[in-house]
N, CA, C and O atoms as a DFTB+ gen file, in Angstrom:
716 C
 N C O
     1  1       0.799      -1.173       0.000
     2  2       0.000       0.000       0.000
     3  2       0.849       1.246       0.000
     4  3       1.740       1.392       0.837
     5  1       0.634       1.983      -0.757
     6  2       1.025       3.211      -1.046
     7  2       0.421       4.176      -0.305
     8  3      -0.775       4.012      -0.065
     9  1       0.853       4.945       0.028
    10  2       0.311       6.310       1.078
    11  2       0.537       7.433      -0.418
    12  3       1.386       7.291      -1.298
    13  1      -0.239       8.235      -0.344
    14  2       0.008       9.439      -1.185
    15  2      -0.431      10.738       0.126
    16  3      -1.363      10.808       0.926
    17  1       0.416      11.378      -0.081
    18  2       0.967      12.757       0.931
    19  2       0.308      13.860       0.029
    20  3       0.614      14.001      -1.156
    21  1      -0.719      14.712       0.749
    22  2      -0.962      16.171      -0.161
    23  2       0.347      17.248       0.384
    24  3       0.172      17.987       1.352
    25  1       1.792      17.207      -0.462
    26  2       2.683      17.872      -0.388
    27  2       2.721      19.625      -1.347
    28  3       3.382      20.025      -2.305
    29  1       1.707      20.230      -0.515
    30  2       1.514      21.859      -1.431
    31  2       3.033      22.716      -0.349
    32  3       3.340      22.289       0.764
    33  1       3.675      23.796      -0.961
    34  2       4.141      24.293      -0.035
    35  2       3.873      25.610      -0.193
    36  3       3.591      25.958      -1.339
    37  1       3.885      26.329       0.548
    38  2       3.397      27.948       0.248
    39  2       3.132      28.661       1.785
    40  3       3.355      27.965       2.775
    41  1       2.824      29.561       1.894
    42  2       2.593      30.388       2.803
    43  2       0.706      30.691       3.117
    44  3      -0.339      30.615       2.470
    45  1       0.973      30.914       3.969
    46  2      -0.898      30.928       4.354
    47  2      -0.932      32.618       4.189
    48  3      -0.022      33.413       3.954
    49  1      -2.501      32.829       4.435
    50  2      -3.098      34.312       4.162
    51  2      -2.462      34.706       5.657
    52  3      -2.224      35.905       5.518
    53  1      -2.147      34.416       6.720
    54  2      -2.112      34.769       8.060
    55  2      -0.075      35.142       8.221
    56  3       0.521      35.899       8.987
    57  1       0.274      34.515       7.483
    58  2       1.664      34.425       7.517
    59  2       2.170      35.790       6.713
    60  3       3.001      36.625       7.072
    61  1       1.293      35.715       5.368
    62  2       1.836      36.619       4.466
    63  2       1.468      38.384       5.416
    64  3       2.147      39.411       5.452
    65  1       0.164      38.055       6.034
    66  2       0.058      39.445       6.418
    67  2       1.062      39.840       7.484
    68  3       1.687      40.870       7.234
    69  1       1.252      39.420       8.260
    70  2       2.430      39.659       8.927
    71  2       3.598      39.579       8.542
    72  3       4.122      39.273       9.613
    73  1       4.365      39.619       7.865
    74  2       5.650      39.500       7.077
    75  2       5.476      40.699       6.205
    76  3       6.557      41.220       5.931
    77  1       4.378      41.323       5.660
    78  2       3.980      42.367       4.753
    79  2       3.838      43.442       6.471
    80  3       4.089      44.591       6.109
    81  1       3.708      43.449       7.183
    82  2       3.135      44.010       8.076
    83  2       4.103      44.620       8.864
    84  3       3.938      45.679       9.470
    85  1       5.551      43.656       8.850
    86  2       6.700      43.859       9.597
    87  2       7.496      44.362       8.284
    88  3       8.405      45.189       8.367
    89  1       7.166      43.913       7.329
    90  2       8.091      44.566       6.156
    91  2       7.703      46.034       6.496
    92  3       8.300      46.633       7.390
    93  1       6.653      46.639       5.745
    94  2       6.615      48.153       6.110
    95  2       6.787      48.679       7.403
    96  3       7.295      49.794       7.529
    97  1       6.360      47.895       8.572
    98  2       7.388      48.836      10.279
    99  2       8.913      49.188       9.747
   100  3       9.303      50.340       9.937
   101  1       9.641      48.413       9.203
   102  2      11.266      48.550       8.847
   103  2      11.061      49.370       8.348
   104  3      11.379      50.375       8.983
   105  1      10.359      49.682       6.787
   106  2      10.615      50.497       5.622
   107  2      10.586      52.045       6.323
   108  3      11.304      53.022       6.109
   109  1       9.038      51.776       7.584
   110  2       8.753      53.425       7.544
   111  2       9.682      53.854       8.858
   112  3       9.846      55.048       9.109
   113  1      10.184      52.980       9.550
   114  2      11.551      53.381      10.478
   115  2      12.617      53.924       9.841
   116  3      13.054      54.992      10.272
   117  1      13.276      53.256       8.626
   118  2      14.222      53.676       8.285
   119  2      13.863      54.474       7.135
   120  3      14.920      54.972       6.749
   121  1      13.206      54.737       6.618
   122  2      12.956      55.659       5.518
   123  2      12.821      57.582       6.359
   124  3      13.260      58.553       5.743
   125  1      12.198      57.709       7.671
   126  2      12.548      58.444       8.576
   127  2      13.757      58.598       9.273
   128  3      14.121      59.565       9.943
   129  1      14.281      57.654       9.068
   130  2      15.826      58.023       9.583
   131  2      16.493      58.634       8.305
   132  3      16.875      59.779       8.545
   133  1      16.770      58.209       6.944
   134  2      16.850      58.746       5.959
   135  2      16.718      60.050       6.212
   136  3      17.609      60.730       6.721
   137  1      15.333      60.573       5.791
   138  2      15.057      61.881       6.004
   139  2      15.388      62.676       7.077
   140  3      15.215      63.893       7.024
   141  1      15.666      62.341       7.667
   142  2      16.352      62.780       9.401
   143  2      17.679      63.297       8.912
   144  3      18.039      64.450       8.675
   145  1      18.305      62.159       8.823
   146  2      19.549      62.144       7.903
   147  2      19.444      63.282       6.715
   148  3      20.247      64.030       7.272
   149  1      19.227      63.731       5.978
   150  2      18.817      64.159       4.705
   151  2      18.853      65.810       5.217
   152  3      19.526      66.587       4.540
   153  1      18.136      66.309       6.388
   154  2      17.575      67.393       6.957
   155  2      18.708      68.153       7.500
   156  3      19.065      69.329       7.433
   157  1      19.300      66.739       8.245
   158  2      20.796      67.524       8.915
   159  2      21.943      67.532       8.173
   160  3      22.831      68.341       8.443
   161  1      22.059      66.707       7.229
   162  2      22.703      66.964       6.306
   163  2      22.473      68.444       5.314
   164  3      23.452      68.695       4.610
   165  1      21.774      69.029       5.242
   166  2      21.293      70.060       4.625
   167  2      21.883      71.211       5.780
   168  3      22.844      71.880       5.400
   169  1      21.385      71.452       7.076
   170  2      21.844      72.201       7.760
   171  2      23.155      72.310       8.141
   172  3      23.598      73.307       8.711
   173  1      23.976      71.081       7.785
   174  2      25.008      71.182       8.422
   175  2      26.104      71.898       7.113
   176  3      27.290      72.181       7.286
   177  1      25.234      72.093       5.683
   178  2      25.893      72.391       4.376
   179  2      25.918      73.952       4.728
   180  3      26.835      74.763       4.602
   181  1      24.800      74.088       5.143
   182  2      24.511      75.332       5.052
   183  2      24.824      76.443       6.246
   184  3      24.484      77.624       6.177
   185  1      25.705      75.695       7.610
   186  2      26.160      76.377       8.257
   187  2      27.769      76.480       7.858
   188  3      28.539      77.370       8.218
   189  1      28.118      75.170       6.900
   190  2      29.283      75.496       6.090
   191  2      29.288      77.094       5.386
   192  3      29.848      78.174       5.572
   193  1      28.499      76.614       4.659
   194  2      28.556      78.018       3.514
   195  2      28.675      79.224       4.381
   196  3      29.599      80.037       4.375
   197  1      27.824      79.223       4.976
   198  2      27.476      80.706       6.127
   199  2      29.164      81.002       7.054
   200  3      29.472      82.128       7.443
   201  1      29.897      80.004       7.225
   202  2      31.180      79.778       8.069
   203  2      31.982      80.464       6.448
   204  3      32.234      81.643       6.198
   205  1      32.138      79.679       5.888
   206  2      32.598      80.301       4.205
   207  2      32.749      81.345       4.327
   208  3      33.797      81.973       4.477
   209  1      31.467      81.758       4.267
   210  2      31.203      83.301       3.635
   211  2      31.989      84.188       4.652
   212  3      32.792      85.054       4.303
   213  1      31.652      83.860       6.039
   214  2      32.462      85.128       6.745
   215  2      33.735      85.345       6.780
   216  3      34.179      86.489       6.687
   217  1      34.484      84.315       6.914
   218  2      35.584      84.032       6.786
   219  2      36.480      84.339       5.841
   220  3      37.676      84.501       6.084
   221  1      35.725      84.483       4.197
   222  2      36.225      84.833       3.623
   223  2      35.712      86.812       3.450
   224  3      36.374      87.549       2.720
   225  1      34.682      87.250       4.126
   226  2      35.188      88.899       4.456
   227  2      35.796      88.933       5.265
   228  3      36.641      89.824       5.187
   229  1      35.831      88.225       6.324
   230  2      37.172      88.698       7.431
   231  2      38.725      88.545       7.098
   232  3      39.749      89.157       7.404
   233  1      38.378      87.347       6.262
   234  2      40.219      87.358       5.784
   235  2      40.186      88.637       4.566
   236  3      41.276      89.200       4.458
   237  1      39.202      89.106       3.742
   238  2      39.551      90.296       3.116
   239  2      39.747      91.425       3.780
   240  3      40.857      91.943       3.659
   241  1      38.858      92.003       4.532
   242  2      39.103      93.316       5.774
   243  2      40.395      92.948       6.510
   244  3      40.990      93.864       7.077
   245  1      40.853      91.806       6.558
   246  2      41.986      91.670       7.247
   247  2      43.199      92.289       6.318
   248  3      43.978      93.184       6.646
   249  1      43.156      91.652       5.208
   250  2      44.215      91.830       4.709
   251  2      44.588      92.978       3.786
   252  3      45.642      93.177       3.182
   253  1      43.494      93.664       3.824
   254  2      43.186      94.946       3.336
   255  2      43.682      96.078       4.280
   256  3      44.224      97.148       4.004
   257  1      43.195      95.305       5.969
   258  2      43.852      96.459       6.810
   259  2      45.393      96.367       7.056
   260  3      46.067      97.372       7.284
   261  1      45.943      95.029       6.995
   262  2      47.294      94.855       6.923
   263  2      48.066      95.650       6.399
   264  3      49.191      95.945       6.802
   265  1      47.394      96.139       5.256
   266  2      48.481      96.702       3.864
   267  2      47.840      98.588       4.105
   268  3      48.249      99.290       3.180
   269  1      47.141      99.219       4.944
   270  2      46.359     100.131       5.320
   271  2      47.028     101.153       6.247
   272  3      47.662     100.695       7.197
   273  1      46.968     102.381       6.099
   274  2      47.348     103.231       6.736
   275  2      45.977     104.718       7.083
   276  3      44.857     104.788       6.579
   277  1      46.480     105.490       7.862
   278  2      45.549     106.423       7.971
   279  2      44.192     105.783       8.941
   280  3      42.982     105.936       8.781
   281  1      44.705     105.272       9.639
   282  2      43.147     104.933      10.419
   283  2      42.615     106.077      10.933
   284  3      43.433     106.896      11.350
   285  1      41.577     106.321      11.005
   286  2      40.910     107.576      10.835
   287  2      40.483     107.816      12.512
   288  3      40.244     108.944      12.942
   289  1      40.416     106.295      13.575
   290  2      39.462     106.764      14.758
   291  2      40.281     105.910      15.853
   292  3      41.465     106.002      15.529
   293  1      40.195     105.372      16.642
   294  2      40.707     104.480      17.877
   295  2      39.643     104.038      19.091
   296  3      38.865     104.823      19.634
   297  1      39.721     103.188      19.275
   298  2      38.777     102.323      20.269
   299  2      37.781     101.199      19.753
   300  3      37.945     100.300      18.928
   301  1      36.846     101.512      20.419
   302  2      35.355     100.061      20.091
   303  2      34.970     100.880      18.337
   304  3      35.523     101.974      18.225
   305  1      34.214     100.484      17.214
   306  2      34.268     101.051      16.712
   307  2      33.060     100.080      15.815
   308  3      33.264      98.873      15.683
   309  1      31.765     100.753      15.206
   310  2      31.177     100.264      14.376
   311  2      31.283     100.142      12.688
   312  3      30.476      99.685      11.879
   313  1      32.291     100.598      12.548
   314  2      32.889     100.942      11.351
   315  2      34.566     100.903      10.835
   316  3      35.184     101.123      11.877
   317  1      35.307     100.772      10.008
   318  2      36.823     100.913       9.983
   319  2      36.441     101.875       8.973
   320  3      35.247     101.908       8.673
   321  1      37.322     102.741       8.338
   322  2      37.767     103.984       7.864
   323  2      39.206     103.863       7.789
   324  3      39.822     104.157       8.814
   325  1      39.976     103.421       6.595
   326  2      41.463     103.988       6.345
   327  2      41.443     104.185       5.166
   328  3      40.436     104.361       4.480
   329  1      42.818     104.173       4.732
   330  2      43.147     104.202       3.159
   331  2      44.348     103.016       2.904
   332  3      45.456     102.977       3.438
   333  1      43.719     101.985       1.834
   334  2      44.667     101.077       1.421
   335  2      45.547     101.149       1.130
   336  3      46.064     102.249       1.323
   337  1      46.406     100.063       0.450
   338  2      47.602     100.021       0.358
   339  2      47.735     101.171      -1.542
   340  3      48.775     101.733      -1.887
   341  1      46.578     101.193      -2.270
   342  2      46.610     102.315      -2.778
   343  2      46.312     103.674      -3.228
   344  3      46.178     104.389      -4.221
   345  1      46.274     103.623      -1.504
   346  2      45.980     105.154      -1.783
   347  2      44.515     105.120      -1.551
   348  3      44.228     106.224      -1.089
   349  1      43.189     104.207      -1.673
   350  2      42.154     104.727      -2.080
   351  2      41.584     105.003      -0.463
   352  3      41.934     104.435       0.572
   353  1      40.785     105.868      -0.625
   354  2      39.520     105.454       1.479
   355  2      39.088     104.231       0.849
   356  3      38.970     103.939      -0.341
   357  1      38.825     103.409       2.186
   358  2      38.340     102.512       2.269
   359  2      37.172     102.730       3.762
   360  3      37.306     103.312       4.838
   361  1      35.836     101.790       3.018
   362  2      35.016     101.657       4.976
   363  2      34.376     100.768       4.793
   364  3      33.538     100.572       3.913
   365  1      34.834      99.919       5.902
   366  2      33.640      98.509       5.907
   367  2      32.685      99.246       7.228
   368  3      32.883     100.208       7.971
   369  1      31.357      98.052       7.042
   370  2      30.409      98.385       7.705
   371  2      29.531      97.540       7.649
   372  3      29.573      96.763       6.694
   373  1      28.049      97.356       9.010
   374  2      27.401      96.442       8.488
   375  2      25.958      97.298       7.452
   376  3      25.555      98.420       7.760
   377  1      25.620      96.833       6.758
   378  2      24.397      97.347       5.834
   379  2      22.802      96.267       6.579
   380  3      22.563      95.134       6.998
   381  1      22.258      97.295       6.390
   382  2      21.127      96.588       7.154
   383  2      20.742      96.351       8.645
   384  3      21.693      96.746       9.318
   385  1      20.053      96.020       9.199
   386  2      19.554      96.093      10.457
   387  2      20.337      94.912      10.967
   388  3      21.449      94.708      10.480
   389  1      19.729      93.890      12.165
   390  2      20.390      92.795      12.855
   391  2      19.679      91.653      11.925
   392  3      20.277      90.646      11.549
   393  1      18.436      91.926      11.634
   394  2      17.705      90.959      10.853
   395  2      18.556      90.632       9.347
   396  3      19.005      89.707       8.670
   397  1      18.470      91.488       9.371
   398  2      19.015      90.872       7.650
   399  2      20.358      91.963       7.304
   400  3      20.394      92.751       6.360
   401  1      21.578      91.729       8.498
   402  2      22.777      92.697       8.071
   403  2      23.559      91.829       7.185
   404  3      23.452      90.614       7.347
   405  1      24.401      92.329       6.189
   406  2      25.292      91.527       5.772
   407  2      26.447      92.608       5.798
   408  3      26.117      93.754       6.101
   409  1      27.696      92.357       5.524
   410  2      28.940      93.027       5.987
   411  2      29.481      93.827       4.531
   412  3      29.936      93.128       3.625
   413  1      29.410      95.110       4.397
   414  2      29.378      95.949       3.289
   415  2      31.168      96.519       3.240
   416  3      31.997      96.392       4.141
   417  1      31.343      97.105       1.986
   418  2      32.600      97.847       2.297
   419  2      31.956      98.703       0.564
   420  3      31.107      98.540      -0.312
   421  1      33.447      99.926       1.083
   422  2      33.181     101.246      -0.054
   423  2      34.623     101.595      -0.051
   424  3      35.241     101.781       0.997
   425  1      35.171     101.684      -1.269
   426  2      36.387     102.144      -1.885
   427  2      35.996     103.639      -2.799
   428  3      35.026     103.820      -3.535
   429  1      37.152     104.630      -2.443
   430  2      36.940     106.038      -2.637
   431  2      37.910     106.686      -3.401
   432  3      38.111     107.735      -2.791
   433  1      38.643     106.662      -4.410
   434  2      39.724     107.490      -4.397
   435  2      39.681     108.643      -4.101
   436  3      40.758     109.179      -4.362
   437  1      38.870     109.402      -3.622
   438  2      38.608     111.380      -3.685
   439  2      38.605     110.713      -1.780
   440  3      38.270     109.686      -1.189
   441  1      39.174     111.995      -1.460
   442  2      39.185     112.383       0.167
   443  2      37.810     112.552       0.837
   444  3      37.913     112.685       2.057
   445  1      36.590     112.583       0.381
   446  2      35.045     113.045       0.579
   447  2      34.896     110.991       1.632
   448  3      34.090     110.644       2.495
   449  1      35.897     110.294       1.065
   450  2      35.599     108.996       1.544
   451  2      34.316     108.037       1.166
   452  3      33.978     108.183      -0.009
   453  1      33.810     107.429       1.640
   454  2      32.551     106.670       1.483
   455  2      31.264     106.865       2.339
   456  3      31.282     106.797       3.568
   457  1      30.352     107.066       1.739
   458  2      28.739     107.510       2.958
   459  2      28.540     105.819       3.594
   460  3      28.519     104.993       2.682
   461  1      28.445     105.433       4.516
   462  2      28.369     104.056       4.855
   463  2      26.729     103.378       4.638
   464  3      26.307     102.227       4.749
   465  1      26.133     104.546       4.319
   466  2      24.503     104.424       3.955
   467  2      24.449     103.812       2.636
   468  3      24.071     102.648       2.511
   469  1      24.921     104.760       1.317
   470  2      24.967     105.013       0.482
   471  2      25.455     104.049      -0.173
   472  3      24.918     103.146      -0.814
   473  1      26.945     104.407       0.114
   474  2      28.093     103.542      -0.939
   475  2      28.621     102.362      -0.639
   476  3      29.415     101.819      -1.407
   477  1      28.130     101.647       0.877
   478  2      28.917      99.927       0.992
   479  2      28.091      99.418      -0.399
   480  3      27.152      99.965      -0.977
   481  1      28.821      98.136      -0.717
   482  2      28.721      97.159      -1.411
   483  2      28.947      95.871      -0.747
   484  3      30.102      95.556      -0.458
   485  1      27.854      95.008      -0.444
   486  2      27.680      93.562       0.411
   487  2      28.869      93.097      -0.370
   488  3      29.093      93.295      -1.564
   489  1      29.752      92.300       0.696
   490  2      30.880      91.067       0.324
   491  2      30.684      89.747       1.724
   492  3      31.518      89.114       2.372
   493  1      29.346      89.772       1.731
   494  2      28.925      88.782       2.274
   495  2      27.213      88.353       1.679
   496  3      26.307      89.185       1.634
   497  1      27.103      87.274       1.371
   498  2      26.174      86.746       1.521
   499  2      24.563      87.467       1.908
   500  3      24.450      87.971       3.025
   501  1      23.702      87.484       1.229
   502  2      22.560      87.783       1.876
   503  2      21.573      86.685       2.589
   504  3      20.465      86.921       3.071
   505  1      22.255      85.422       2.536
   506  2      21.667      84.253       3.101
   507  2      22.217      84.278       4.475
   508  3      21.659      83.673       5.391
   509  1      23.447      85.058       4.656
   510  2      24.594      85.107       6.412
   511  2      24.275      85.924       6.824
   512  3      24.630      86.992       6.325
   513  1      23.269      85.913       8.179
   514  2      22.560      86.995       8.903
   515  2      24.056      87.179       9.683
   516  3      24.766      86.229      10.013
   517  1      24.373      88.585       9.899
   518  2      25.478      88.905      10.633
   519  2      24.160      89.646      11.467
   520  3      23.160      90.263      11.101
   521  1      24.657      89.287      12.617
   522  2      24.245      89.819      13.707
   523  2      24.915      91.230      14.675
   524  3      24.233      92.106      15.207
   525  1      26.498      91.113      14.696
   526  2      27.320      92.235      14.720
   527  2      28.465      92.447      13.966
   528  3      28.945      91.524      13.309
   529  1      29.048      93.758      13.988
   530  2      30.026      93.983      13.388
   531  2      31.234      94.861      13.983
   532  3      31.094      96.041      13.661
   533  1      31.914      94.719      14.443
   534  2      32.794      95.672      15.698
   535  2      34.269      95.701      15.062
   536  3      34.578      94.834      14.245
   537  1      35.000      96.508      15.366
   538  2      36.397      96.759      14.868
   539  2      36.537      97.589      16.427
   540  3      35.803      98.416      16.967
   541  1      38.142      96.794      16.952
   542  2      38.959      97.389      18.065
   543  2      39.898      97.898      17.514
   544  3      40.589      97.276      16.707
   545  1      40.147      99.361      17.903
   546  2      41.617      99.955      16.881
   547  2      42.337     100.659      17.473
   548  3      42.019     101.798      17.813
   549  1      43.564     100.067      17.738
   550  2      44.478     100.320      18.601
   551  2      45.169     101.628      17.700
   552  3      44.906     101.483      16.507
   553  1      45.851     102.662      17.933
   554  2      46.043     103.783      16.820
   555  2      47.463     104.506      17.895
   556  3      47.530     105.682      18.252
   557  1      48.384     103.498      18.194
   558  2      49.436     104.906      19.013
   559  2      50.483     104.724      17.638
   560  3      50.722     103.940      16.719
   561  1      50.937     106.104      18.234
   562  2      52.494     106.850      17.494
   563  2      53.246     105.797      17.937
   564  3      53.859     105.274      17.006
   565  1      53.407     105.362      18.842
   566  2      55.096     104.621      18.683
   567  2      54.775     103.258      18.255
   568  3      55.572     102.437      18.708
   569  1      53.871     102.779      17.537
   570  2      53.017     101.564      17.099
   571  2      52.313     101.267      15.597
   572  3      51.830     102.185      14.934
   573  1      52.318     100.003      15.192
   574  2      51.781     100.200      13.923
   575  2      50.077      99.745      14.183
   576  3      49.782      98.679      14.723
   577  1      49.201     100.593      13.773
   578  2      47.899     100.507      13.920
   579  2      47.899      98.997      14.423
   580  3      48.808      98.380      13.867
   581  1      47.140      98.187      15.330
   582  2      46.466      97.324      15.389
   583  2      44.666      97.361      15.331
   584  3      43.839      97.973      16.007
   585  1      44.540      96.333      14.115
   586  2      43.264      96.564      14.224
   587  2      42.409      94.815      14.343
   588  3      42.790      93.835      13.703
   589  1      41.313      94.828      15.248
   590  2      40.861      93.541      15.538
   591  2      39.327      93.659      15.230
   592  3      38.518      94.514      15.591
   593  1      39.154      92.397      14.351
   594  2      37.751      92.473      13.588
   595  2      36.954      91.282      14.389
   596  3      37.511      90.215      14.644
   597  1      35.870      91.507      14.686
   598  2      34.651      90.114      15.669
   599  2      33.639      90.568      14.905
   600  3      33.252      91.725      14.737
   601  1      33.116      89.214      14.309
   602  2      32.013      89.344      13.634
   603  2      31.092      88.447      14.354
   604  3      31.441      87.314      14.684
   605  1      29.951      88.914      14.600
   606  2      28.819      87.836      15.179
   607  2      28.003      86.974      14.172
   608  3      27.727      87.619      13.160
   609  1      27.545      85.709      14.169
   610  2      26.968      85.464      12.752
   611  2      25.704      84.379      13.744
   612  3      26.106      83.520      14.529
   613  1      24.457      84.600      13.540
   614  2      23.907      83.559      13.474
   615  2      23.348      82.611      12.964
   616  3      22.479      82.768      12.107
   617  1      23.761      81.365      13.417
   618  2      23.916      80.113      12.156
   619  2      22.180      79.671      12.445
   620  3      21.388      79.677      11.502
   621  1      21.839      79.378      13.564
   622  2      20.764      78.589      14.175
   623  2      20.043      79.183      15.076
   624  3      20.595      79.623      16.085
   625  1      18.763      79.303      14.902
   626  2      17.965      80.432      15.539
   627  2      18.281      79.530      16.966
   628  3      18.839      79.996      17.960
   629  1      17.838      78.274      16.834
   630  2      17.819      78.026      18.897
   631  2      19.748      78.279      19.119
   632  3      20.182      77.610      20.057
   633  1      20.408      78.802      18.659
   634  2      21.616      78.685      19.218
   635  2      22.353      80.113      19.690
   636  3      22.673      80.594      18.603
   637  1      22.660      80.763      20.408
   638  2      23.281      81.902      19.952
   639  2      24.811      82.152      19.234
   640  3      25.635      81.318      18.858
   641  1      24.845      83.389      19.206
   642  2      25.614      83.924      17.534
   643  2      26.730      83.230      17.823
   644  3      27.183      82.951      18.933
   645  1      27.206      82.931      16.589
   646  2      28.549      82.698      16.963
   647  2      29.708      83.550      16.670
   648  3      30.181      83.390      15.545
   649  1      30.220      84.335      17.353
   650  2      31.653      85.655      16.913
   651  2      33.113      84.771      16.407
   652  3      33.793      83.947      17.018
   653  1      33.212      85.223      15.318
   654  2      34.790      85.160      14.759
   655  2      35.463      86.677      15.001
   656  3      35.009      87.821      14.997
   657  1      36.759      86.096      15.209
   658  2      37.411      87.577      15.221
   659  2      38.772      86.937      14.966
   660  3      39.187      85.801      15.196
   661  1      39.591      88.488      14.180
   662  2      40.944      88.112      13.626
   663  2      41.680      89.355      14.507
   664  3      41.092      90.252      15.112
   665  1      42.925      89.175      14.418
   666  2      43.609      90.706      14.962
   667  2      44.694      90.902      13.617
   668  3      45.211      89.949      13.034
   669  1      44.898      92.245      13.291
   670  2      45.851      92.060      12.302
   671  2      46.307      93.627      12.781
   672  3      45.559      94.424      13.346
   673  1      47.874      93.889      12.373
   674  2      48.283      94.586      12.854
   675  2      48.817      95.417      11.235
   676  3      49.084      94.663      10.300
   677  1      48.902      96.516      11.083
   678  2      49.261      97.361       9.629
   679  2      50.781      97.474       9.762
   680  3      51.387      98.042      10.671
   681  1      51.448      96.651       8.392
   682  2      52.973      96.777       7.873
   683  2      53.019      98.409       7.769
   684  3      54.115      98.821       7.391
   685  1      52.199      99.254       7.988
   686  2      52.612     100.533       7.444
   687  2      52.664     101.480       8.982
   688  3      51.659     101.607       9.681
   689  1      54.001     102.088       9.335
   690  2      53.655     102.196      11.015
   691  2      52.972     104.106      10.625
   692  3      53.655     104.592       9.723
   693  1      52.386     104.626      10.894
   694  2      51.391     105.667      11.084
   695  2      51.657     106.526      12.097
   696  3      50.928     106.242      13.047
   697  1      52.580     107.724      12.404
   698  2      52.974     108.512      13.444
   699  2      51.976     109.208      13.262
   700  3      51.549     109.381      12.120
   701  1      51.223     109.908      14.636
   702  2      50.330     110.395      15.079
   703  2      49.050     110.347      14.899
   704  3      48.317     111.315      15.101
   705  1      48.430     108.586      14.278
   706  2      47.416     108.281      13.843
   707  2      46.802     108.672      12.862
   708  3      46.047     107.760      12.525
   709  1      46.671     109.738      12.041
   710  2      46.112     110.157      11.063
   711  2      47.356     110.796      10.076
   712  3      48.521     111.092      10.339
   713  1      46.495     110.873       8.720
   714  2      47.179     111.494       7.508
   715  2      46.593     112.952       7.358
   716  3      46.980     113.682       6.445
């Protein structure tokens, strides 16, 4: 006698739903981590750029004041005022309020100088909220100008600003502070 076996193999309706059921828990866990991923990756580009951007006006005002003579004022200072290395006025400044400042400068050849209203030209970003803009300016006769730039920038509203600052001191030494 022969036995014959009903040998089907397959999965039942009860099996498949659960296996379909635990498949999408994974998908929609990690498909949110993705995007998680994805979000901060974006912010973290974009506090690059914003780091970029200042960095590269502070290394210009820097090296602009390096080569600079004639500083025009001494102390805390919302503004710089000299004349470059040719000859022209120069004034950085911030343009705009705290909301939406970005860091301006104005080149002059005529002695009348630059209106800081008027004539900056942004060399920062209008996406890089600068929050402050300060110049310390050291100005004695037996000394070559020192001048120190802190810029405030905020990257992240829950965070506060973050200040860069450079110090650079002028190759050109300046007896009695002004020209």
């Amino acid at each position: 006698m022969k036995r014959i076996t009903n040998n089907q193999s397959g999965f039942t309706l009860m099996e498949l739903l659960v296996s379909m059921t635990i498949f999408l828990v994974v998908l929609g866990l990690s498909s949110g981590i993705f995007l998680q991923t994805l979000r901060s990756q974006r912010a973290v580009v974009g506090i690059t750029e914003a780091m970029n951007n200042v960095t590269l006006a502070l290394e210009q005002i820097a090296r602009e004041a390096r080569t600079g003579f004639a500083f025009e004022s001494e102390g805390q200072l919302g503004e710089l005022r000299f004349r470059n290395g040719f000859g022209n006025y120069v004034a950085y400044g911030l343009i705009g309020d705290i909301e939406s400042g970005v860091i301006g400068r104005c080149e002059s050849p005529g002695s009348a100088g630059c209106d800081l209203v008027d004539d900056l030209e942004p060399i920062t970003s209008a996406d890089v909220k600068v929050d402050s803009l300060k110049f310390f300016l050291q100005n004695n006769a037996n000394q070559p100008p020192l001048v120190t730039v802190a810029i405030g920038v905020e990257l992240d509203k829950s965070a506060p600003p973050l200040v860069m600052q450079t110090s650079v001191s002028s190759r050109i030494i300046n007896p009695g502070g002004n020209e």
